[in-house]
C-alpha atoms as an extended CHARMM CRD file, in Angstrom:
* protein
*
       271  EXT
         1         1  UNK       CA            157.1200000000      -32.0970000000      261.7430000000  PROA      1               0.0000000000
         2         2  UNK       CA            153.9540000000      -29.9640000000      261.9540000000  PROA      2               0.0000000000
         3         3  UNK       CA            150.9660000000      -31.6740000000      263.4010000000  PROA      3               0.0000000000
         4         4  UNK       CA            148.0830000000      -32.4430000000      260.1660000000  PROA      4               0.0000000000
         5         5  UNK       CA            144.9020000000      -30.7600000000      260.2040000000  PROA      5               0.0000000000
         6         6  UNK       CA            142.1660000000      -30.0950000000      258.3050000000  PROA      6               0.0000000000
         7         7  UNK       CA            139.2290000000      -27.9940000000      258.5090000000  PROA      7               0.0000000000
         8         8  UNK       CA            136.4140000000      -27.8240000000      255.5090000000  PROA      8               0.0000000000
         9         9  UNK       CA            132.6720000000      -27.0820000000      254.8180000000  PROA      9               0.0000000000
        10        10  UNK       CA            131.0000000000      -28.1410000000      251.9020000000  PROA      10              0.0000000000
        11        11  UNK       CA            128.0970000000      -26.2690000000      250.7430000000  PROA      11              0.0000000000
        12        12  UNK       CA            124.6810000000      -27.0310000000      249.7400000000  PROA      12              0.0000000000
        13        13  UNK       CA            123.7550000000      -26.2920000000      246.2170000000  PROA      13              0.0000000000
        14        14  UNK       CA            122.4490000000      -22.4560000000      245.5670000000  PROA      14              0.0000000000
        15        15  UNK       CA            121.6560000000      -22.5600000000      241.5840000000  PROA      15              0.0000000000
        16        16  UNK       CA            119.8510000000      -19.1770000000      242.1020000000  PROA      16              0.0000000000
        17        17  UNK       CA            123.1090000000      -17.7330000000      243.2980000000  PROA      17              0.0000000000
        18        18  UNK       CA            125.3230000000      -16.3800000000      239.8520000000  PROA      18              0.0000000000
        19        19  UNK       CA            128.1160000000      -16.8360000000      242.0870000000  PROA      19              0.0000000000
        20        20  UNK       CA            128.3730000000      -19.3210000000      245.1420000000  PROA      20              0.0000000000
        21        21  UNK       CA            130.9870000000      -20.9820000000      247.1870000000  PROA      21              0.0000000000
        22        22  UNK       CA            131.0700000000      -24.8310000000      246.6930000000  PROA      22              0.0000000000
        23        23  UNK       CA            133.4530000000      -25.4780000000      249.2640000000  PROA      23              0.0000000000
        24        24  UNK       CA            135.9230000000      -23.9930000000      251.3530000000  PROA      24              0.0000000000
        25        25  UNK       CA            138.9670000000      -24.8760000000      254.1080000000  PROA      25              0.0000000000
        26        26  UNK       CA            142.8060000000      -25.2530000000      254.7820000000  PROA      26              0.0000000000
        27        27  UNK       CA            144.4730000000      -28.0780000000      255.6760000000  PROA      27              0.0000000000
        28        28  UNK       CA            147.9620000000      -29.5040000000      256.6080000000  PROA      28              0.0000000000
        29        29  UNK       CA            148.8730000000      -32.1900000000      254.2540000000  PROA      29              0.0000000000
        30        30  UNK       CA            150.4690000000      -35.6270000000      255.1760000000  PROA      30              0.0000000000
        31        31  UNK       CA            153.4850000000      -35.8640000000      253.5700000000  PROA      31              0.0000000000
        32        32  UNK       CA            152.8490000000      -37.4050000000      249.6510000000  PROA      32              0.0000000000
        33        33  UNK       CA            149.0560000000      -36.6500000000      250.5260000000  PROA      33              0.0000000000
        34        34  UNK       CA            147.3880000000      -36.1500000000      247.1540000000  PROA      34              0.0000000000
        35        35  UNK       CA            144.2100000000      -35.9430000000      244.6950000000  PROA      35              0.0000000000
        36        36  UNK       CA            143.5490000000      -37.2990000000      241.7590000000  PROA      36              0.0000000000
        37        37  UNK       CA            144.0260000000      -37.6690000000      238.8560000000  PROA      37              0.0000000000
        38        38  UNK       CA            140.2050000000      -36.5510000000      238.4620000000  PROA      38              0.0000000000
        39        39  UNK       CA            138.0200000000      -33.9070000000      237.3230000000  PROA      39              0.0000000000
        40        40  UNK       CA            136.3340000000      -31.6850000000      239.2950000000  PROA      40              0.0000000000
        41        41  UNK       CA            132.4710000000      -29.7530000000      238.2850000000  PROA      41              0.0000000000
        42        42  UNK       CA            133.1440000000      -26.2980000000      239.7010000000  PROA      42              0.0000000000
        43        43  UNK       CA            136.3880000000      -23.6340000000      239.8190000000  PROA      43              0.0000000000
        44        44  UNK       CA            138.6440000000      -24.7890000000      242.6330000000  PROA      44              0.0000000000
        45        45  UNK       CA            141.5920000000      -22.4070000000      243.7560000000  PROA      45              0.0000000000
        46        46  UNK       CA            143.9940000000      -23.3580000000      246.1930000000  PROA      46              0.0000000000
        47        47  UNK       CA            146.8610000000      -21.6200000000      248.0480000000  PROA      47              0.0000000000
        48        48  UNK       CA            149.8670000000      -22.1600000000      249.6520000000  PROA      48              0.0000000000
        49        49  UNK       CA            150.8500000000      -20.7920000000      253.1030000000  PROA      49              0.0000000000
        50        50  UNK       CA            153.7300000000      -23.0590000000      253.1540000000  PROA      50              0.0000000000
        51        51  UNK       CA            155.5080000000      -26.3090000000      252.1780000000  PROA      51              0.0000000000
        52        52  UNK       CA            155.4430000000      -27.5780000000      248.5920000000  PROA      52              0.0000000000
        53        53  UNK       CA            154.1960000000      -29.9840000000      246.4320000000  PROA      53              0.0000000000
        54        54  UNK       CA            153.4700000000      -30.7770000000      242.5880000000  PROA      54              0.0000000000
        55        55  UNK       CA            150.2290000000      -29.8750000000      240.6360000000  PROA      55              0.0000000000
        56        56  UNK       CA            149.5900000000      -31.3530000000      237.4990000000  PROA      56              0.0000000000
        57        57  UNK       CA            147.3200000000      -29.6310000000      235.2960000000  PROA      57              0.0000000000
        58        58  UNK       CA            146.6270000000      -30.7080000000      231.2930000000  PROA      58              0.0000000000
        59        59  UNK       CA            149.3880000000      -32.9880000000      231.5230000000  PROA      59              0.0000000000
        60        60  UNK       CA            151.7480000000      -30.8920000000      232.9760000000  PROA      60              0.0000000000
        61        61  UNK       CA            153.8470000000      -31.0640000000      236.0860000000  PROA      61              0.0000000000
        62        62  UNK       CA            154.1010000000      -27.4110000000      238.1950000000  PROA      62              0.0000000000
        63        63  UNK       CA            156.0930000000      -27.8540000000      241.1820000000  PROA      63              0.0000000000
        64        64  UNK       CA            155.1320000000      -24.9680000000      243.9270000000  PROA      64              0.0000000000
        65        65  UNK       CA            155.3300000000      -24.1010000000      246.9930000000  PROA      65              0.0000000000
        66        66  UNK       CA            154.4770000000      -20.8350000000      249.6090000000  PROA      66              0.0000000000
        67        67  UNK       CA            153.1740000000      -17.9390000000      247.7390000000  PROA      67              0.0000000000
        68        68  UNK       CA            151.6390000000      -19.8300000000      244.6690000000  PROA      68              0.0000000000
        69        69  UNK       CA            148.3630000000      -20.7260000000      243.8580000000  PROA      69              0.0000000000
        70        70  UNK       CA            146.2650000000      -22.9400000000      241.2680000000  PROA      70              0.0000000000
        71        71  UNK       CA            143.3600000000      -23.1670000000      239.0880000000  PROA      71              0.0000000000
        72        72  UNK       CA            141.3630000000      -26.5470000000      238.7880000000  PROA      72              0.0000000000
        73        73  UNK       CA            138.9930000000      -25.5480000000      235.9930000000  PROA      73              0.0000000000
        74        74  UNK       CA            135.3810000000      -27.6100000000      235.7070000000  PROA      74              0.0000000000
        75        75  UNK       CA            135.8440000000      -30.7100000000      233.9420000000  PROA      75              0.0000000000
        76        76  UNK       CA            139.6740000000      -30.0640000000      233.7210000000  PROA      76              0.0000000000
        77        77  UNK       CA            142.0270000000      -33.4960000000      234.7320000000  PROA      77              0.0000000000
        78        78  UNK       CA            144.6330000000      -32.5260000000      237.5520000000  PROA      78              0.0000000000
        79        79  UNK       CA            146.3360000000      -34.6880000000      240.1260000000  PROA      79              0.0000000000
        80        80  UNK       CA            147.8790000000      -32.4410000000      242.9230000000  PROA      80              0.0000000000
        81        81  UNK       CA            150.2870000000      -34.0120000000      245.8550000000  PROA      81              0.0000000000
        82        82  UNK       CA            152.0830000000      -33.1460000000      248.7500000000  PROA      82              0.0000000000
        83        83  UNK       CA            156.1960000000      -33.1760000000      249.6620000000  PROA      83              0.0000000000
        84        84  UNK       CA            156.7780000000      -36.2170000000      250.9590000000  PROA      84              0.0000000000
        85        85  UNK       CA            159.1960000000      -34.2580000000      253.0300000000  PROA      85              0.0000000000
        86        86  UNK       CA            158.3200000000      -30.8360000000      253.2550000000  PROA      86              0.0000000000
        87        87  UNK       CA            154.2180000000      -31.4040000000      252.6990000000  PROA      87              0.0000000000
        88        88  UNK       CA            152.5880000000      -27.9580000000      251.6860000000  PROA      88              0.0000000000
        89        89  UNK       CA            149.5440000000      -25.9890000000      254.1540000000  PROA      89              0.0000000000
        90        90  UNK       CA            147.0260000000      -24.7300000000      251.7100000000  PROA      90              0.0000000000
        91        91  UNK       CA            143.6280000000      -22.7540000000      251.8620000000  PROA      91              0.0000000000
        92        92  UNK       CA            141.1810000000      -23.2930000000      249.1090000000  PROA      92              0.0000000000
        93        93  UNK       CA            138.1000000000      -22.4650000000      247.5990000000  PROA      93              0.0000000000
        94        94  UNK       CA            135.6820000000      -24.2900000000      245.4240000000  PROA      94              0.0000000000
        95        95  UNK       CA            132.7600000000      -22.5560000000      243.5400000000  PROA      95              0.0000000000
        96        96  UNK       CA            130.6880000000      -22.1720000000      240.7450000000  PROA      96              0.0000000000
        97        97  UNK       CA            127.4650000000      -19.6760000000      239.1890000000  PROA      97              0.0000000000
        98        98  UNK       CA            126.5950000000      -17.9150000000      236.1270000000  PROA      98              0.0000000000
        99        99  UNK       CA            129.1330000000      -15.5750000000      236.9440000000  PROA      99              0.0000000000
       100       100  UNK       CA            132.3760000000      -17.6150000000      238.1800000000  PROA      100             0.0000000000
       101       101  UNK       CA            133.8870000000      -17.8940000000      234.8240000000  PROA      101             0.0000000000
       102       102  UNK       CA            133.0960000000      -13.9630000000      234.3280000000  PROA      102             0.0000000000
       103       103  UNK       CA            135.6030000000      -13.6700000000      237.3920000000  PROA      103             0.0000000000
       104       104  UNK       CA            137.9290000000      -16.1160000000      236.5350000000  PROA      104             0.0000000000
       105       105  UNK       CA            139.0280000000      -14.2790000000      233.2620000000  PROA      105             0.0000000000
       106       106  UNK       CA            139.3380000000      -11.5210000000      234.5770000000  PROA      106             0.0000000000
       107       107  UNK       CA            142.1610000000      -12.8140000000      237.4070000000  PROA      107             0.0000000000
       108       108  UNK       CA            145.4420000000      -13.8710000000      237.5390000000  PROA      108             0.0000000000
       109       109  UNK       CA            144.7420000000      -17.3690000000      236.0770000000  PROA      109             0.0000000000
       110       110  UNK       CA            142.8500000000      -15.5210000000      232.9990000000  PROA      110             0.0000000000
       111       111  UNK       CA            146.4690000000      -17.2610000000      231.1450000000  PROA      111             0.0000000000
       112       112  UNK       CA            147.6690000000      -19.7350000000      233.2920000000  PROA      112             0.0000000000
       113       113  UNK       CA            146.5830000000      -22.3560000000      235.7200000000  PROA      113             0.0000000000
       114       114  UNK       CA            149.4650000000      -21.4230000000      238.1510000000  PROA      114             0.0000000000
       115       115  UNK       CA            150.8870000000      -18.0150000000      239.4260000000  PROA      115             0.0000000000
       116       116  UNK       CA            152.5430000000      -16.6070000000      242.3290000000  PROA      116             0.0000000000
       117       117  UNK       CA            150.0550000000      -14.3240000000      244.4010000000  PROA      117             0.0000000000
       118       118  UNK       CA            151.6450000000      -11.2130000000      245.2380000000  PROA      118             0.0000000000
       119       119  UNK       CA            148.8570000000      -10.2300000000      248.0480000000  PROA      119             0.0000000000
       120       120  UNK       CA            148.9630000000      -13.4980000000      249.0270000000  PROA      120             0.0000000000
       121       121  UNK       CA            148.2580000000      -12.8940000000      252.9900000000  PROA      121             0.0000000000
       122       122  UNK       CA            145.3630000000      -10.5650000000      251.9850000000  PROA      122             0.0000000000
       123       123  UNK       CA            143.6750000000      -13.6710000000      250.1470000000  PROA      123             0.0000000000
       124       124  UNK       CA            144.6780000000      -16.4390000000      252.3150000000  PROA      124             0.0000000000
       125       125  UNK       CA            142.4140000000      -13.8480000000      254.8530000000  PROA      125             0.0000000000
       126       126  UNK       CA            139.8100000000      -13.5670000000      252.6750000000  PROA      126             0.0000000000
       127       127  UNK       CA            139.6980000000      -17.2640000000      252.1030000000  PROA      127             0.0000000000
       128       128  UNK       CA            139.5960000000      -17.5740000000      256.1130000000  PROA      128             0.0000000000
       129       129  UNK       CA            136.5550000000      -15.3180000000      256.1550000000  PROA      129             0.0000000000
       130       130  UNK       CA            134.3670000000      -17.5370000000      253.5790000000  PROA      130             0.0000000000
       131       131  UNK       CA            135.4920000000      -20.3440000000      256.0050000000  PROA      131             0.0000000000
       132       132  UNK       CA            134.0520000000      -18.1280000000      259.4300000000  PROA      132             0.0000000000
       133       133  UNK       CA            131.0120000000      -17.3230000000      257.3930000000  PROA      133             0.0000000000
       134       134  UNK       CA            129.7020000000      -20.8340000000      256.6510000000  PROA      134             0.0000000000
       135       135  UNK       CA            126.2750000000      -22.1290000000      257.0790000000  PROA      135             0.0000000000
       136       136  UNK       CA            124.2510000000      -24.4310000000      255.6550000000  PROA      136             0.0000000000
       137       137  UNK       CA            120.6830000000      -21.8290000000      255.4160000000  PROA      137             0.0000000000
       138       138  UNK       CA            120.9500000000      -19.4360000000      252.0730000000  PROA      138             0.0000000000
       139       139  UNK       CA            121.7800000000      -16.1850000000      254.3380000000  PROA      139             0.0000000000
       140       140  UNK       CA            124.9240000000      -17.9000000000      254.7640000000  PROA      140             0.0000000000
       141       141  UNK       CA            125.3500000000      -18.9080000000      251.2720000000  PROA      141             0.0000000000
       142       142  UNK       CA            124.8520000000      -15.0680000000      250.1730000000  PROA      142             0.0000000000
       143       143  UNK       CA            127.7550000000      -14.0440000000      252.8890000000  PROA      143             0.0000000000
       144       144  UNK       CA            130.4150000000      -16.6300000000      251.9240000000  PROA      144             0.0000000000
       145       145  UNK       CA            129.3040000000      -15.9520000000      248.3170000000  PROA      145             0.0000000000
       146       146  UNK       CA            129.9970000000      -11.8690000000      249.2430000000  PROA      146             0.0000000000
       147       147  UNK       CA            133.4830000000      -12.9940000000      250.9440000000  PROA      147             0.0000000000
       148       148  UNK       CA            133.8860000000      -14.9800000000      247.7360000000  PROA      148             0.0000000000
       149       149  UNK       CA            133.9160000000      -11.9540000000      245.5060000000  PROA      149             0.0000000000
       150       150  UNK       CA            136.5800000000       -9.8220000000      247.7480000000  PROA      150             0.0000000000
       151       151  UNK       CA            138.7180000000      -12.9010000000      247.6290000000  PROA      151             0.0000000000
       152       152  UNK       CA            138.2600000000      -12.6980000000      243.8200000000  PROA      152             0.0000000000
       153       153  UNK       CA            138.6650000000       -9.0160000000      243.4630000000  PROA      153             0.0000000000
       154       154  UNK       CA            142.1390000000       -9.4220000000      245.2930000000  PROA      154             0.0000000000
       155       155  UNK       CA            143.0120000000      -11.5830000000      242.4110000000  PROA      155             0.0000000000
       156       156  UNK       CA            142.0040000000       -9.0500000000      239.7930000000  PROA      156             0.0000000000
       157       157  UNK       CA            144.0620000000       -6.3690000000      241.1740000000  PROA      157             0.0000000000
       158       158  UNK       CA            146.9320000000       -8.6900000000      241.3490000000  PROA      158             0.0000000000
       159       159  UNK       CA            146.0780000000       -9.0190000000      237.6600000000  PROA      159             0.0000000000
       160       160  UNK       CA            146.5430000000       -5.6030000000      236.6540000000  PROA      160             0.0000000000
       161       161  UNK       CA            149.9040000000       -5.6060000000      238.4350000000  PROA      161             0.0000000000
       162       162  UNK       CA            150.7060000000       -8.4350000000      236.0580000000  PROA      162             0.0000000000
       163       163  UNK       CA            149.5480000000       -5.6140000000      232.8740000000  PROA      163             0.0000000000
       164       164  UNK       CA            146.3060000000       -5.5110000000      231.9250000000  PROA      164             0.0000000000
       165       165  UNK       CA            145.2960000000       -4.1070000000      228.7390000000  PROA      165             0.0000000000
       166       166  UNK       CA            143.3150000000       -1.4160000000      227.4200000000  PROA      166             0.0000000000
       167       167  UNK       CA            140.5700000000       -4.1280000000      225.8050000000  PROA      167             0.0000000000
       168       168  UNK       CA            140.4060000000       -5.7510000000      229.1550000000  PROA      168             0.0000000000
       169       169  UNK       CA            139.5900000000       -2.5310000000      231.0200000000  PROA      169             0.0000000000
       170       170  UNK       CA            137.1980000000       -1.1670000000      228.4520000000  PROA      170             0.0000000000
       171       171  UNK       CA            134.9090000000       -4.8140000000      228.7750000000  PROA      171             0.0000000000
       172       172  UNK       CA            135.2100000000       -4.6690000000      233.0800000000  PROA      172             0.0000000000
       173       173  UNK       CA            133.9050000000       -1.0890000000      232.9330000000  PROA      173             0.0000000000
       174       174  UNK       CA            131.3190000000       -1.7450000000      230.6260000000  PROA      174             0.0000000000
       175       175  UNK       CA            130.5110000000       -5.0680000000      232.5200000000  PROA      175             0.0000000000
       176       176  UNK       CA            130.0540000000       -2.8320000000      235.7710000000  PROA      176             0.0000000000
       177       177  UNK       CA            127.9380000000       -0.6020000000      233.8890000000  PROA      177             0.0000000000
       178       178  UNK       CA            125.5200000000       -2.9080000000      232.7400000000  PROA      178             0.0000000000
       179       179  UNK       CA            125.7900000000       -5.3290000000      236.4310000000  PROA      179             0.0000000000
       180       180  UNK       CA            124.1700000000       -1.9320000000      237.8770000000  PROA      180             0.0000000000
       181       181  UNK       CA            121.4660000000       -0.5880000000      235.0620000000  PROA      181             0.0000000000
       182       182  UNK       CA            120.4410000000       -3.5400000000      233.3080000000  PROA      182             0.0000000000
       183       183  UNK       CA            117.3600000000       -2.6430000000      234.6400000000  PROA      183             0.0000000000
       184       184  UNK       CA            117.3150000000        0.4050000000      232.8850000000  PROA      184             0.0000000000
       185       185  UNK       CA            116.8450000000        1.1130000000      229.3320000000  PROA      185             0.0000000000
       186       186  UNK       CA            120.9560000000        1.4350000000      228.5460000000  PROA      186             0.0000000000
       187       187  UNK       CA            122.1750000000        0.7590000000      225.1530000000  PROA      187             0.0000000000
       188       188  UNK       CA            125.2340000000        0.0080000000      223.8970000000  PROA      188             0.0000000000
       189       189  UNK       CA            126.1100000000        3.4490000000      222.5250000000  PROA      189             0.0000000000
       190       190  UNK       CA            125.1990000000        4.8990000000      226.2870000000  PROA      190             0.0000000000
       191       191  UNK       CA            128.3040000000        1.9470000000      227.4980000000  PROA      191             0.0000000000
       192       192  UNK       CA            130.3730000000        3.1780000000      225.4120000000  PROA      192             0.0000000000
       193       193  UNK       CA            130.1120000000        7.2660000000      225.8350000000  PROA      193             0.0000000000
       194       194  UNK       CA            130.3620000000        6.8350000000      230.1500000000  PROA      194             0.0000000000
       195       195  UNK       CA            133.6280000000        4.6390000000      229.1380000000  PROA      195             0.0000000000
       196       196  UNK       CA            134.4450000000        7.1620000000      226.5530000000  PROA      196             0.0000000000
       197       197  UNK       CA            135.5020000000        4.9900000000      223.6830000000  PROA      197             0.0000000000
       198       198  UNK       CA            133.5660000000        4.4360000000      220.2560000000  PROA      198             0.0000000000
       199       199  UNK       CA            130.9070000000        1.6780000000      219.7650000000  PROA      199             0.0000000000
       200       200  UNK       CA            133.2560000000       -0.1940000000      217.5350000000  PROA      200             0.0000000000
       201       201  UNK       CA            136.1160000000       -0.4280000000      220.2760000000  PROA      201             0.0000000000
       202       202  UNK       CA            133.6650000000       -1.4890000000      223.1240000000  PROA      202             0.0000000000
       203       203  UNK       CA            132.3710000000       -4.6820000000      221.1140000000  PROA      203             0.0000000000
       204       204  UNK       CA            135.9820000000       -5.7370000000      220.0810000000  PROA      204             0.0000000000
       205       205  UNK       CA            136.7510000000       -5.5510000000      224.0820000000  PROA      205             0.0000000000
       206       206  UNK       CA            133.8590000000       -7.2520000000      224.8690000000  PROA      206             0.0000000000
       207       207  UNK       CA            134.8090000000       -9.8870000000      221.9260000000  PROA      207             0.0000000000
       208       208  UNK       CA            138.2620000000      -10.1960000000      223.5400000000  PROA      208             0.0000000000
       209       209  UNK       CA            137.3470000000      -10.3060000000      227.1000000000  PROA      209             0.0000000000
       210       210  UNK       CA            133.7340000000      -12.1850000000      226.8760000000  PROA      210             0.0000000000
       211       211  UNK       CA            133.0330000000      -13.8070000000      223.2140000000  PROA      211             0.0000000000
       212       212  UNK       CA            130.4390000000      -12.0920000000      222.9120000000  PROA      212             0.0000000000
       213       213  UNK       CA            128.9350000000       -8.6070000000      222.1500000000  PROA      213             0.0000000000
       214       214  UNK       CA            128.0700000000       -5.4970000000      224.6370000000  PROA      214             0.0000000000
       215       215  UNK       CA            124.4450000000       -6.1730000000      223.3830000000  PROA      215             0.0000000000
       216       216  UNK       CA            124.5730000000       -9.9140000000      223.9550000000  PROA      216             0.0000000000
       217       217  UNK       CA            126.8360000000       -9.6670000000      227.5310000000  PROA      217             0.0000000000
       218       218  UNK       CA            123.8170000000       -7.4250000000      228.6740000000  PROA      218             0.0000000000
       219       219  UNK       CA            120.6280000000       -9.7820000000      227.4690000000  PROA      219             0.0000000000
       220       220  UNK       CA            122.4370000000      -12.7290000000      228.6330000000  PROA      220             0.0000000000
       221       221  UNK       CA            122.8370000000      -11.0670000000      232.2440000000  PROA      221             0.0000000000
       222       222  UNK       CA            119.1250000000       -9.6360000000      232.2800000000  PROA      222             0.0000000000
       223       223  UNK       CA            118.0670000000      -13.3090000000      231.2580000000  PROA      223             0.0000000000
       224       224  UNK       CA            120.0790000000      -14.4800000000      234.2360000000  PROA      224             0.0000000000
       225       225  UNK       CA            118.6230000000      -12.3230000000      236.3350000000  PROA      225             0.0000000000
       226       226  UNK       CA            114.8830000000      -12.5040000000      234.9900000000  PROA      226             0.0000000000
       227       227  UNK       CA            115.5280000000      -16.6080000000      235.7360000000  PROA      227             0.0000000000
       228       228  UNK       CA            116.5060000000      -15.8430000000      239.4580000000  PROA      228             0.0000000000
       229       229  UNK       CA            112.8290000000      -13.3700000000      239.6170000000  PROA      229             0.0000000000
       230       230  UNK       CA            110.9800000000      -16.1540000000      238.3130000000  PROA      230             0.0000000000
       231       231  UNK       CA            112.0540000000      -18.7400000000      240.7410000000  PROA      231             0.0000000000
       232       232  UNK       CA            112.8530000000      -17.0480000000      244.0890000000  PROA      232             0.0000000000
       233       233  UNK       CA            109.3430000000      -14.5790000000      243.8660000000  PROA      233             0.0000000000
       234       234  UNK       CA            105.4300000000      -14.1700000000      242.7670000000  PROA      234             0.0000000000
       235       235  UNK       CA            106.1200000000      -11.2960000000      240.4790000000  PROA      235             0.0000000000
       236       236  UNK       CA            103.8280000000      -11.2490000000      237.9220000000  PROA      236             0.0000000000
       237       237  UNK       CA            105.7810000000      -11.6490000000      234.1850000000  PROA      237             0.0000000000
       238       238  UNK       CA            104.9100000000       -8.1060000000      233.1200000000  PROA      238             0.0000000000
       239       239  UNK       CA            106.8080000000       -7.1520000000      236.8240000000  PROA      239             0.0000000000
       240       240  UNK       CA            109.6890000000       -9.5180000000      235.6040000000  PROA      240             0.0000000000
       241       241  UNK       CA            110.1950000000       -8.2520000000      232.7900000000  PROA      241             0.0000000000
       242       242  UNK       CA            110.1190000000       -4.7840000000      233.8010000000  PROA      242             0.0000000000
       243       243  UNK       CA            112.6340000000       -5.4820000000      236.8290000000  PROA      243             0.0000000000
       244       244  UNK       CA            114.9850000000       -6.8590000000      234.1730000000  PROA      244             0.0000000000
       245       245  UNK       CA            114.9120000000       -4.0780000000      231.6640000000  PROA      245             0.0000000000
       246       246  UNK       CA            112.0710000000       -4.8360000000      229.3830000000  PROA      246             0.0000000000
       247       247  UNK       CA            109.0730000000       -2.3560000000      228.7720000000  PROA      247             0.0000000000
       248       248  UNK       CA            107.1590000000       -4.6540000000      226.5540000000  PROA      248             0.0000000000
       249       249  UNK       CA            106.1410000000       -8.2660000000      228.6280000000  PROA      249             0.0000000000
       250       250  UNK       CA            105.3710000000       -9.6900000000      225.2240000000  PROA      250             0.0000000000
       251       251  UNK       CA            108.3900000000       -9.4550000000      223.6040000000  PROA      251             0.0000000000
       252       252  UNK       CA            110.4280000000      -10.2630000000      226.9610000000  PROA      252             0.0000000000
       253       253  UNK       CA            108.2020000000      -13.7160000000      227.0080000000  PROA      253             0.0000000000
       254       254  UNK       CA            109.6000000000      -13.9860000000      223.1670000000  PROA      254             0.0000000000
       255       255  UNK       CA            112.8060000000      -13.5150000000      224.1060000000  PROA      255             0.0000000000
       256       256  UNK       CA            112.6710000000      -16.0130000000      227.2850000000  PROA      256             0.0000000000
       257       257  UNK       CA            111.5870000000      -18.3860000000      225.2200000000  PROA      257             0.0000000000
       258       258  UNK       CA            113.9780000000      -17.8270000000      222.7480000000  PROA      258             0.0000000000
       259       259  UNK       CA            116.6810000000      -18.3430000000      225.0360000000  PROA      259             0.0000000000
       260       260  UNK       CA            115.3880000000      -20.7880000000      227.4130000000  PROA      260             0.0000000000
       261       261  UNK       CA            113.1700000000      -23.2490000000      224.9700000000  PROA      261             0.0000000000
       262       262  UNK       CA            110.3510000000      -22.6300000000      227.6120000000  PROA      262             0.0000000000
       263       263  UNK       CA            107.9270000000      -20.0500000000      227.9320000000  PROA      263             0.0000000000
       264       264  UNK       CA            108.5190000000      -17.9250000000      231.8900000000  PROA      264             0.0000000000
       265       265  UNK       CA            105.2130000000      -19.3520000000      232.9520000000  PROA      265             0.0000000000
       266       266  UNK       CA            106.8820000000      -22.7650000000      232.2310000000  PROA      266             0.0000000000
       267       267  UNK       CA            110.3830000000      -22.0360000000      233.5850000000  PROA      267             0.0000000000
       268       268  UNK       CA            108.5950000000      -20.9800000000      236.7330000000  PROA      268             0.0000000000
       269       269  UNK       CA            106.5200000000      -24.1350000000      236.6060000000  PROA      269             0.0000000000
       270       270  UNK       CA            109.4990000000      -26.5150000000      236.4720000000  PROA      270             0.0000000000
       271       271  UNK       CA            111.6620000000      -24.7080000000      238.4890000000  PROA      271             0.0000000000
């Protein structure tokens, strides 16, 4: 039998960070080695390089082995456990942000705690490379959280060789568009002309995809963002607002406060 290992990093907290890597590592399992049953507080994917084992997820029992992969979803029971036989070798990463969900629905486990991976030597590599990355200062937590998202991205191309819809791709495009203007004045009409479908069809995608509309997918990212300005610099408000889309610093401190319950002066404050 294969010699046991296990190599893992966990993390300090980044809250500023819309998408950071909790933890991360591979191990090889002693035979009937397991977790659980328990919840966990962040998005948890792990993958198998070989062996098997059983997963279950929401009371049910998935029994997997090289190739696959599963979800652990915050807050979600699971008990996972290795072959007492033929005990599984799995990669994994844990992580969390404002923006890990956002991912999450838009990958292979959008339906499904479990899947097979198809690329799954290209992502057990990109796990690897969170792994090299780690550190413990926030230069470290921005490159694992970088190696993060091409880990991720494999995922979402796996997804559209699984058949992603029209809907899906309409709410990712206009997703991208406003991830790299918010700062501008876009609009929703704008989205939906550079994506070339009508207004109507863009906020049923966004429904679909997000719960929530174009307009309300793009204030809840510049609020996001305008949160991250207030902590992690000295920009004045007006500057905050402006960096985040808003001409008018009154009605972005409305807004804020709105949202938040707290004026930006007092999010600052408290932060």
């Amino acid at each position: 039998m294969e010699q046991q290992f296990k190599h893992a990093f966990k993390a300090p907290k980044t809250p500023d960070l819309a998408l950071s890597v909790h933890n991360v590592g591979f191990q090889k399992c002693m035979p009937s080695h397991g977790w659980g049953p328990a919840v966990r507080d962040h998005y948890l994917i792990h993958y198998i390089v070989s062996g098997c084992g059983t997963v279950e997820l929401e009371g049910t029992t998935y029994h997997l082995g090289a190739g696959d992969g599963f979800l652990v979803r915050p807050d979600s029971l699971v008990f996972y456990q290795a072959d007492a036989i033929d005990p599984w070798e799995y990669y994994w990463v844990g992580f969390s942000g404002a923006l890990s969900g956002h991912f999450v629905e838009q990958s292979v486990f959008k339906d499904s705690g479990v899947t097979t991976i198809a690329n799954g030597d290209r992502f057990r590599q990109a796990l690897l490379e969170i792994y090299k990355a780690h550190g413990s200062d926030y230069s470290t937590a921005v490159a694992m959280a970088g190696y993060l998202q091409v880990a991720l991205s494999l995922l979402m191309v796996d997804s559209v060789a699984h058949g992603e819809t029209g809907q899906q791709r309409y709410a990712q495009q206009g997703a991208e568009i406003v991830h790299k203007n918010y700062a501008q004045p876009i609009t929703v009409e704008t989205m939906a002309q550079q994506i070339g479908v009508s207004r109507s069809c863009l906020y049923r995608a966004f429904q679909e995809m997000y719960g929530c509309s174009p307009s309300e997918y793009l204030l809840r990212h510049r609020m996001a963002r305008a949160c991250q300005l207030l902590r992690q610099t000295d920009l004045s408000i007006k500057m905050v607002a402006l960096s985040v889309g808003f001409e008018d610093g009154l009605y972005f401190s409305r807004t804020f406060h709105r949202l938040q319950g707290e004026s930006p002066s007092q999010y600052r404050q408290s932060s």
